[in-house]
C-alpha positions as CSV (number, residue, x, y, z in Angstrom):
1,X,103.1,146.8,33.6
2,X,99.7,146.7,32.9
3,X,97.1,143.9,33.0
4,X,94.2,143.4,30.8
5,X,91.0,140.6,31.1
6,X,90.0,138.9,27.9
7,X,86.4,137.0,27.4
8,X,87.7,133.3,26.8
9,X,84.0,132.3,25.9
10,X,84.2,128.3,24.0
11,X,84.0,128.9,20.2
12,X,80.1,128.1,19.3
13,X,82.2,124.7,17.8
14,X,82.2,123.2,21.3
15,X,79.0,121.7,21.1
16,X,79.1,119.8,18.3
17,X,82.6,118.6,19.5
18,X,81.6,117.5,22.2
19,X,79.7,114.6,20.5
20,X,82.9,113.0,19.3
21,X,83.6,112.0,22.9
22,X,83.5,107.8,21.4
23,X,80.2,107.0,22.6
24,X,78.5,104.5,21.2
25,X,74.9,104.4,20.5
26,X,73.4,102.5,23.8
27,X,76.0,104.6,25.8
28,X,74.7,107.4,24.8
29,X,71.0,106.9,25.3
30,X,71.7,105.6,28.2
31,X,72.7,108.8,29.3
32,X,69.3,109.9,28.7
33,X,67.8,107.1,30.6
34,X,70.1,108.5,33.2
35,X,68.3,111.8,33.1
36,X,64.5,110.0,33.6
37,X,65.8,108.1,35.9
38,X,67.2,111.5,38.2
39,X,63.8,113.1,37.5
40,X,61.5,110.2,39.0
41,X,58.8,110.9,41.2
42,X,58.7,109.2,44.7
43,X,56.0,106.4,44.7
44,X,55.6,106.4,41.1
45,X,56.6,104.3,39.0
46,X,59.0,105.7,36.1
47,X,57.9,104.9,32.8
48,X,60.4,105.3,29.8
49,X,59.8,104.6,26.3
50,X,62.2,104.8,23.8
51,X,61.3,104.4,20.1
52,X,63.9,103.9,17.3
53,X,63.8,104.0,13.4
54,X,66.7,105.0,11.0
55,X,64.6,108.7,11.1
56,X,64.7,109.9,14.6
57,X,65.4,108.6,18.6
58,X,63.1,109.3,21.1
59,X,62.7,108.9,24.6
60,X,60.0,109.8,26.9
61,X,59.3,109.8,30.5
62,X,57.1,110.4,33.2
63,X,59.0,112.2,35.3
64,X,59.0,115.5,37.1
65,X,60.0,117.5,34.0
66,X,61.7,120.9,33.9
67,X,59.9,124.0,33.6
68,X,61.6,127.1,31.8
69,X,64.7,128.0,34.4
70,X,65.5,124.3,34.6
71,X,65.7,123.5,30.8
72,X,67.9,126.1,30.0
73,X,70.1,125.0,32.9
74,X,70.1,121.6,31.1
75,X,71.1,122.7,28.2
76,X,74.1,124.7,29.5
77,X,77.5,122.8,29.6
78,X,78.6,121.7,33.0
79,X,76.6,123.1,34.7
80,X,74.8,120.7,37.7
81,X,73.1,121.0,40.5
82,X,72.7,117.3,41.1
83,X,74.0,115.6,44.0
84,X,74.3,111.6,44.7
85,X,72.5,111.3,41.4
86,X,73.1,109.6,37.7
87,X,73.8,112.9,36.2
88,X,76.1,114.8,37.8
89,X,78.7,116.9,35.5
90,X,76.2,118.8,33.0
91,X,77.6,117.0,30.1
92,X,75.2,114.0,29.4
93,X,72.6,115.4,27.6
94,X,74.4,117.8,25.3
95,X,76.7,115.1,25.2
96,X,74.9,112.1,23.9
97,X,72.5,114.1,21.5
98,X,75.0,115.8,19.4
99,X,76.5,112.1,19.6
100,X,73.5,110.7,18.0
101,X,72.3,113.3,15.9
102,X,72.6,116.6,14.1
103,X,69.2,117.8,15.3
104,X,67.6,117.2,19.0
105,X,63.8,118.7,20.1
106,X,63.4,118.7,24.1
107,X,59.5,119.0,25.0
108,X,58.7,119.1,29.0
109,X,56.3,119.9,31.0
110,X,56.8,120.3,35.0
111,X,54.5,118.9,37.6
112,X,51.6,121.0,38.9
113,X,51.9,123.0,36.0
114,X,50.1,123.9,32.9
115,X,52.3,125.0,31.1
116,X,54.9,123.0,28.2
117,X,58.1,124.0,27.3
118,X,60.4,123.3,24.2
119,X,63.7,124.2,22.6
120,X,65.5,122.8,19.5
121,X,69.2,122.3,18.2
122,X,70.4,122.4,14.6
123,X,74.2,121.9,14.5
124,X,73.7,123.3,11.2
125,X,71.9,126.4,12.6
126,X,74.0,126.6,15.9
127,X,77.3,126.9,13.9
128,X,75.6,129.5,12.1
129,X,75.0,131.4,15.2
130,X,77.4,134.0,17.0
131,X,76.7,133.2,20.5
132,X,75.7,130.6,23.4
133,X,71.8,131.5,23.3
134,X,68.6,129.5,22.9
135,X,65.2,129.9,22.0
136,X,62.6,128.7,24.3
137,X,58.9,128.4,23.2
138,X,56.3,128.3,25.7
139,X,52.6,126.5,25.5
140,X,49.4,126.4,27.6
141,X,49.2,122.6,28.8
142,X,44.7,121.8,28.6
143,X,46.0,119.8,32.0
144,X,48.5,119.4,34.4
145,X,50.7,116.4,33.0
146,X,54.8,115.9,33.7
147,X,57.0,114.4,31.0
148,X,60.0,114.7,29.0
149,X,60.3,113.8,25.4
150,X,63.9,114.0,23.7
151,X,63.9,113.4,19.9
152,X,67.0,113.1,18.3
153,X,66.8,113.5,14.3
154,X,69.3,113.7,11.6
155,X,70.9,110.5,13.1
156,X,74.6,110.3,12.4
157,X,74.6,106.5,12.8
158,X,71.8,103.8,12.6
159,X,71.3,99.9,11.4
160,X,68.0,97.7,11.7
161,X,69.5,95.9,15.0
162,X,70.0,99.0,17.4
163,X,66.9,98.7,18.8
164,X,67.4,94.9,20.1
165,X,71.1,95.8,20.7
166,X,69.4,98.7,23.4
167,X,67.0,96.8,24.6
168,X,70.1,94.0,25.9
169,X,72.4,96.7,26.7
170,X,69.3,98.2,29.0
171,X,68.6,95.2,30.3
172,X,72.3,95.1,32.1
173,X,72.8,98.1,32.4
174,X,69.7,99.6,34.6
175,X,69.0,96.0,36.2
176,X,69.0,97.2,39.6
177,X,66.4,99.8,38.8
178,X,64.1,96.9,36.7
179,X,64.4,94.2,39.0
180,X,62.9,96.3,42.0
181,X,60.2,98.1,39.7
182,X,61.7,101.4,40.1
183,X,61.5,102.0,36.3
184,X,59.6,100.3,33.2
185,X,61.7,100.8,29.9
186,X,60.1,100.4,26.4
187,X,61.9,100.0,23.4
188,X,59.8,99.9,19.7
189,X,57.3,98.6,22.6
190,X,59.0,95.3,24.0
191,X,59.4,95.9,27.9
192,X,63.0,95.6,28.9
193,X,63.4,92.8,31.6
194,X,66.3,92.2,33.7
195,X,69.0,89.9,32.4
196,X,68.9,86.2,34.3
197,X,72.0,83.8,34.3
198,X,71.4,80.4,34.2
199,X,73.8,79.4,37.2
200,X,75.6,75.8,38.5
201,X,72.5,75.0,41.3
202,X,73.8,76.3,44.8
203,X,76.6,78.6,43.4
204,X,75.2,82.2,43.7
205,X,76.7,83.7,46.6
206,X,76.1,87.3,47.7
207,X,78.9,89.1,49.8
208,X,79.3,92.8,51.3
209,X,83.3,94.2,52.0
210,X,83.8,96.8,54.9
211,X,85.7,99.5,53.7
212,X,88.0,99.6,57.1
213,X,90.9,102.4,55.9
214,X,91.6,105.6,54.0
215,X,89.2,107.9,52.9
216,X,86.4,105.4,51.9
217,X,86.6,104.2,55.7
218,X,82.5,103.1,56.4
219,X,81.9,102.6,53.1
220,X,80.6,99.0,51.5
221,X,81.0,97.3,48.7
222,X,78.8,94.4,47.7
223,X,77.2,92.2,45.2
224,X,77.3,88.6,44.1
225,X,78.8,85.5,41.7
226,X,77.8,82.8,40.9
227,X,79.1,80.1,38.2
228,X,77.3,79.8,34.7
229,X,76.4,76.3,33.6
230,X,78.1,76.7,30.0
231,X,81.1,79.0,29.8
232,X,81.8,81.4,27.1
233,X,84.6,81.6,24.5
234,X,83.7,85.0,23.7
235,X,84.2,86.8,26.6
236,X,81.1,87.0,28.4
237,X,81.5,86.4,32.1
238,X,83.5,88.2,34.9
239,X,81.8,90.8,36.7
240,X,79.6,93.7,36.1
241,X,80.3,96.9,38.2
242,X,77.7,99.4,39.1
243,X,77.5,102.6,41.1
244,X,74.3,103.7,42.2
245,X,72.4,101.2,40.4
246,X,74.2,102.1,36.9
247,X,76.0,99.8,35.2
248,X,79.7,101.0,34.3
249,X,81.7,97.9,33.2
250,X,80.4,94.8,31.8
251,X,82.0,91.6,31.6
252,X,84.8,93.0,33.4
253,X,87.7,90.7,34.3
254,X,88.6,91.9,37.8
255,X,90.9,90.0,39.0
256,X,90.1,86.4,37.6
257,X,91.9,87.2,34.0
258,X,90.9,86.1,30.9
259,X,91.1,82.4,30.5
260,X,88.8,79.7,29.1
261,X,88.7,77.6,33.0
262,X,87.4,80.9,34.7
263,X,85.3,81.3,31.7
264,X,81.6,80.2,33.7
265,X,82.7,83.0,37.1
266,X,79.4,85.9,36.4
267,X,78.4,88.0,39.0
268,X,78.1,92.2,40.1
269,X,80.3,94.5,42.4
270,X,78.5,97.4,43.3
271,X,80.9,100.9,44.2
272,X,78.5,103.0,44.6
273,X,80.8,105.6,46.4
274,X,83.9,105.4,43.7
275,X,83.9,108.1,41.2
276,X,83.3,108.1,37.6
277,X,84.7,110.0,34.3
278,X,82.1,112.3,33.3
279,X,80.8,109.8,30.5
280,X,80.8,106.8,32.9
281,X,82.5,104.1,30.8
282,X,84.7,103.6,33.6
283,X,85.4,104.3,37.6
């Protein structure tokens, strides 16, 4: 008998697949947001702007940034060092570029540093390529600013209403952040608020649930309803869930059904200790 080891390194293919994971275009820059959002400084506040034509996606931050180690460790699949954060498999980045785009440019520059850092994928080039490498260029910085800029170019899907449609999807889906001024969020320039329902006077309730048994003994979940004054035909009430301040589900029917006399029940259920699939569309 004899035994032999074999290099089972991904084909070079891998990336680009892994954009067809059914994202669609909010979901996948709000993976990005995720990122800003794990890379916030304590007592500042986050700024993120995100600007959108039928050219190119971009979102900025002011965050901590990443200097040369780190964004090559970004860039490499599954791999994470995060911990109780957004981001936490290695996959959102790669992920939602190659979703949006054929083309992405990452531009950082770490704190107390004065130095900038940049790479670029080309699906084109990349499947070109023989092997898992990178290039990474590296710039004197005239001062010591921190950001991170993503462009995404090349788009593989656009239409003149994404950037309202992101701007309401942001609005839900990092409300927690918003509403206690953790993060500002910019798209095309309009400041993303957080969504208000216009509820039945006296009907917004809040409530927290003791996890007593099982392996989520200690743990909480809470949030609140409420009743909306006009109910919707199309589907919009139930709850949103959240973990960690992220929004997971919307509208999500949990155990009320789907009829029109439950149609004016809104409210939020936050799990913030339940896990998530890797691209977070659901617990």
């Amino acid at each position: 008998m004899s035994v032999t080891n074999h290099d089972i390194t991904p084909d070079i293919s891998l990336m680009p697949k892994i954009g067809k994971s059914g994202y669609s275009s909010p979901q996948a820059i709000a993976e990005l947001v995720d990122n800003s959002i794990d890379a916030r400084l304590d007592g500042t506040l986050l700024e993120i702007n995100i600007k959108i034509d039928k050219s190119a996606i971009s979102i900025a931050d002011n965050g901590t940034g990443m200097n040369e180690k780190f964004l090559v460790k970004a860039l490499t699949l599954a791999h994470s060092e995060k911990k109780n954060s957004l981001g936490e498999f290695g996959f959102g980045l790669k992920t939602a570029c190659t979703s949006l785009g054929g083309r992405f440019d990452i531009i950082t520059s770490p704190t107390n540093k004065t130095k900038q850092f940049s790479t670029t994928y080309d699906e084109e080039q990349w499947l070109k390529g023989k092997n898992w490498q990178i290039s990474v260029k590296t710039e004197n910085e005239a001062d010591s600013s921190h950001f991170t800029i993503v462009k995404i170019s090349k788009l593989k899907r656009y239409w003149p209403q994404l950037p309202s449609v992101l701007k309401n999807d942001i609005e839900k889906r990092f409300a927690p952040f918003i509403a206690k001024r953790e993060i500002s969020v910019k798209v095309n320039g309009k400041i993303c608020k957080p969504g208000k329902y216009d509820l039945i006077e006296k009907t917004y309730k809040k409530f927290i649930i003791n996890v007593e048994k099982g392996k989520a003994k200690g743990e909480k979940i809470h949030g609140w309803y409420g009743l909306l004054k006009e109910g919707s035909n199309k589907g919009l009430y139930g709850f949103h869930t959240y973990r960690r301040g992220r929004m997971i589900t919307t509208y999500d029917k949990i155990a009320i059904g789907e009829h029109p006399t439950i149609s004016r029940i809104i409210g939020e259920i936050h799990l913030d200790f339940i896990p998530v699939t890797h691209n977070k569309k659901e617990f």
